[in-house]
C-alpha positions in Angstrom: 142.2 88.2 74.6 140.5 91.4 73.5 137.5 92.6 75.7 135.5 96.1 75.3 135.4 97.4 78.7 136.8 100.6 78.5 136.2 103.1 75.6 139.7 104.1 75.0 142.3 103.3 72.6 142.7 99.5 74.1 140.8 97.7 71.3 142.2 100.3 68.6 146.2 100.6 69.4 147.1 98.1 66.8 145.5 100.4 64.2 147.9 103.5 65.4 151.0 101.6 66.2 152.8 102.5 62.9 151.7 106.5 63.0 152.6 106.3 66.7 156.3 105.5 65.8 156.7 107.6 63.0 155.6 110.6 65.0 157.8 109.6 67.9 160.4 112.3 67.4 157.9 115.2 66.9 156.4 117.2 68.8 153.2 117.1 67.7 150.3 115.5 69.0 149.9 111.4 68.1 147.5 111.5 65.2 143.9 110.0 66.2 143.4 106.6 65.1 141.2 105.7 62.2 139.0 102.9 62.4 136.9 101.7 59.7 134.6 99.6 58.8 132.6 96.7 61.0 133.0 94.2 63.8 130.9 91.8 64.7 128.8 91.1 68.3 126.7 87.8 69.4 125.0 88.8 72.7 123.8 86.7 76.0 121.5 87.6 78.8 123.4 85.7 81.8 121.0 88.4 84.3 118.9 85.6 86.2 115.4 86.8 86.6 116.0 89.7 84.2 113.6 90.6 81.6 114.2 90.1 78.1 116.6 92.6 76.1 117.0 94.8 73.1 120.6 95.4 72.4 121.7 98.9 71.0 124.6 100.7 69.7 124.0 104.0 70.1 121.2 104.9 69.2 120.3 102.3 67.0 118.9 98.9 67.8 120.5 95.9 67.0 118.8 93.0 68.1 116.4 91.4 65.6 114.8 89.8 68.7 114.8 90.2 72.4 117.2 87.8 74.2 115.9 86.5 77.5 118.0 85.1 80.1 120.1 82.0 79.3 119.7 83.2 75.3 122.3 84.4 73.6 121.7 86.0 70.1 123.3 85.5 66.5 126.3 87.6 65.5 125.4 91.2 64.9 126.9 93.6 62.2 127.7 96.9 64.0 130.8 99.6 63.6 133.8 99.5 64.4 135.4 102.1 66.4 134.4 104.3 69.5 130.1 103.9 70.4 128.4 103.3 73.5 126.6 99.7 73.2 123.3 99.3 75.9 120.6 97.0 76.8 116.8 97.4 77.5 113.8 96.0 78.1 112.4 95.0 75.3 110.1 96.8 73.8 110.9 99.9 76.2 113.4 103.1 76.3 114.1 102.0 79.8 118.2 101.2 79.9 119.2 99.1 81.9 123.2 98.9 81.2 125.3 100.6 78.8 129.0 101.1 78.4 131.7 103.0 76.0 133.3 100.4 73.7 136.0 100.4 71.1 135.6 97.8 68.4 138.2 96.9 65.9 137.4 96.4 62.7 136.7 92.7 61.2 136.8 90.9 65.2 133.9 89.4 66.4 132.9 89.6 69.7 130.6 88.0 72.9 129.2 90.5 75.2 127.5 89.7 78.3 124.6 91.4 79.9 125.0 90.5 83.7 124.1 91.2 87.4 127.2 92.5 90.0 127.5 91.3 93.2 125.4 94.6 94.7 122.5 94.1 91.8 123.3 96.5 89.3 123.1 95.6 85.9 126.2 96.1 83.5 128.1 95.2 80.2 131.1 92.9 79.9 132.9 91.3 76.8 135.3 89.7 74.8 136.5 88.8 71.6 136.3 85.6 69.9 138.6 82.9 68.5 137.7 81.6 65.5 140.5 79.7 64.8 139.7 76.0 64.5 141.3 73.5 66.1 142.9 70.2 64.7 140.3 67.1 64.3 139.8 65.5 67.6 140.4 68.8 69.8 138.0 71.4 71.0 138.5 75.2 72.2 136.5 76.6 75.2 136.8 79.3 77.3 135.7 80.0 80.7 133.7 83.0 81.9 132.3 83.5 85.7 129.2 85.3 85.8 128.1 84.2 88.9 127.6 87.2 91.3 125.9 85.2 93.9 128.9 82.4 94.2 130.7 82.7 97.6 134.4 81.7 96.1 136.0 82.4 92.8 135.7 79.1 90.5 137.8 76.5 89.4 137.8 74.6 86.1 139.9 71.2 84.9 139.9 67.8 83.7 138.9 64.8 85.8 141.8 63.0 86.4 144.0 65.7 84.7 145.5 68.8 85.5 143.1 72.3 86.3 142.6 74.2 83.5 141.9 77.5 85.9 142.7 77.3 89.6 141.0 80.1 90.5 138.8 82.2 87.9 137.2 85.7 89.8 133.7 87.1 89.2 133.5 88.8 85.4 137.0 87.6 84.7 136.9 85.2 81.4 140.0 82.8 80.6 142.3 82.2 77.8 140.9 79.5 75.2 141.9 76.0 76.1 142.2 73.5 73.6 140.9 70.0 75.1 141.0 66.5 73.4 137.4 65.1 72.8 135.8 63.5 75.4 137.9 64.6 78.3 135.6 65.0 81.4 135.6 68.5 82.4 134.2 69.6 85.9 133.4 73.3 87.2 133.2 73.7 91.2 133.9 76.4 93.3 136.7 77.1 95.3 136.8 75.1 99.0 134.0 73.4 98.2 134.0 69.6 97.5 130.4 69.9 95.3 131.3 69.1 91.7 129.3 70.7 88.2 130.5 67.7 85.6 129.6 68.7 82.0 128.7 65.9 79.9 131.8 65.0 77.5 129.0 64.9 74.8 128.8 68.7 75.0 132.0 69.7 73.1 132.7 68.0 69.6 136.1 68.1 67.5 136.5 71.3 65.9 134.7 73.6 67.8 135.0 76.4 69.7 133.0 76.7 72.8 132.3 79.7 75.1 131.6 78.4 79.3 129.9 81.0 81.1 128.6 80.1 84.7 126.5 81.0 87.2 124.8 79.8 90.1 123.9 80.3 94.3 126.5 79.6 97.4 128.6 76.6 96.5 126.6 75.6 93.4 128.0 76.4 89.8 125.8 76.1 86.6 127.1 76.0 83.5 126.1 77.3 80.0 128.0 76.1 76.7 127.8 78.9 73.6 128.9 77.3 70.8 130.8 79.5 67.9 131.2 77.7 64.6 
């Protein structure tokens, strides 16, 4: 899974792989990579209590309109390559996160604007599947978002095996793909209180994006749908 939180090379390497070995046997310095082009961004306010956000890269503003908490936003055309993407109040210069990206060209992506545990605001993301699955199947990931949680999270089937035994705050899983209609539960870790998510949420075909949040021994879920 791709995810943009670190500026350097990490999201960009593919691009370079080919000069890289070429220029093994020299001595001079690996060629910079060229990226080109555009990516694409959808964005959600998961900050509880936040205000509403503007989303920027760079200097220029994204967002069409603000996203409030539990919202997340259609997908964004911006560049690929090396910019610094932030979030503010909308309306207002005031930043309240930011963070050095690297976008390849032609992925889409979900970023998350979120609280840590100590109350800061910050950036998090990662890039999207659009693959569909076979007719009867769904795809979700999970993403825990929930700073105020006491115990990482875990995510499965009733009746079935666990899907993730043991998800850590601002870590995001692999996609899963799930038959329709299978009961899927959220709870956190040693804790018996149950989150059940309606097996009406997820419909053959899709792709779906969990992120949840929540207070002590109580997970809430949110369901982003892709395609």
């Amino acid at each position: 899974m791709k995810l943009f939180k670190q500026k350097p090379t990490t999201f960009i390497a593919a691009l370079s792989i080919c000069a890289v070995l070429i220029s093994s046997c020299k001595k001079d310095p690996d060629p910079v990579p060229i990226v080109y082009g555009d990516a694409k961004i959808s964005v959600t306010n998961t900050a509880t209590g936040s205000n509403a956000q503007d989303f920027y890269q760079n200097d220029t503003k994204i967002s069409t309109t603000a996203v409030a908490y539990g919202e997340t936003s259609g997908l964004y055309v911006v560049k690929a390559g090396n910019s610094t993407i932030s979030f503010k109040d909308a309306g207002t210069t005031t930043v309240k996160a930011s963070l050095p990206v690297g976008l390849e060209t032609d992925i889409s992506y979900t970023g998350f604007y979120y609280v840590d545990p100590a109350g800061s605001f910050k950036i998090t993301g990662f890039g999207n599947d659009n693959v569909a699955p076979a007719i009867g199947k769904y795809k979700v990931r999970f993403v825990n978002l929930g700073s105020k949680l006491t115990n990482p999270l875990r995510a499965g089937i009733n009746g079935g095996n666990a899907l993730i035994g043991d998800l850590g705050f601002g870590n995001a899983t692999a996609y899963f793909t799930v038959e329709v209609g299978s009961p899927v539960e959220i709870a956190v870790l040693n804790t018996t209180k149950v989150t059940s998510i309606p097996t009406n949420t997820f419909v053959s075909g899709k792709i779906y994006t969990v992120w949840i949040d929540g207070t002590d021994f109580t997970a809430n879920y949110h369901v982003i749908q892709h395609n």
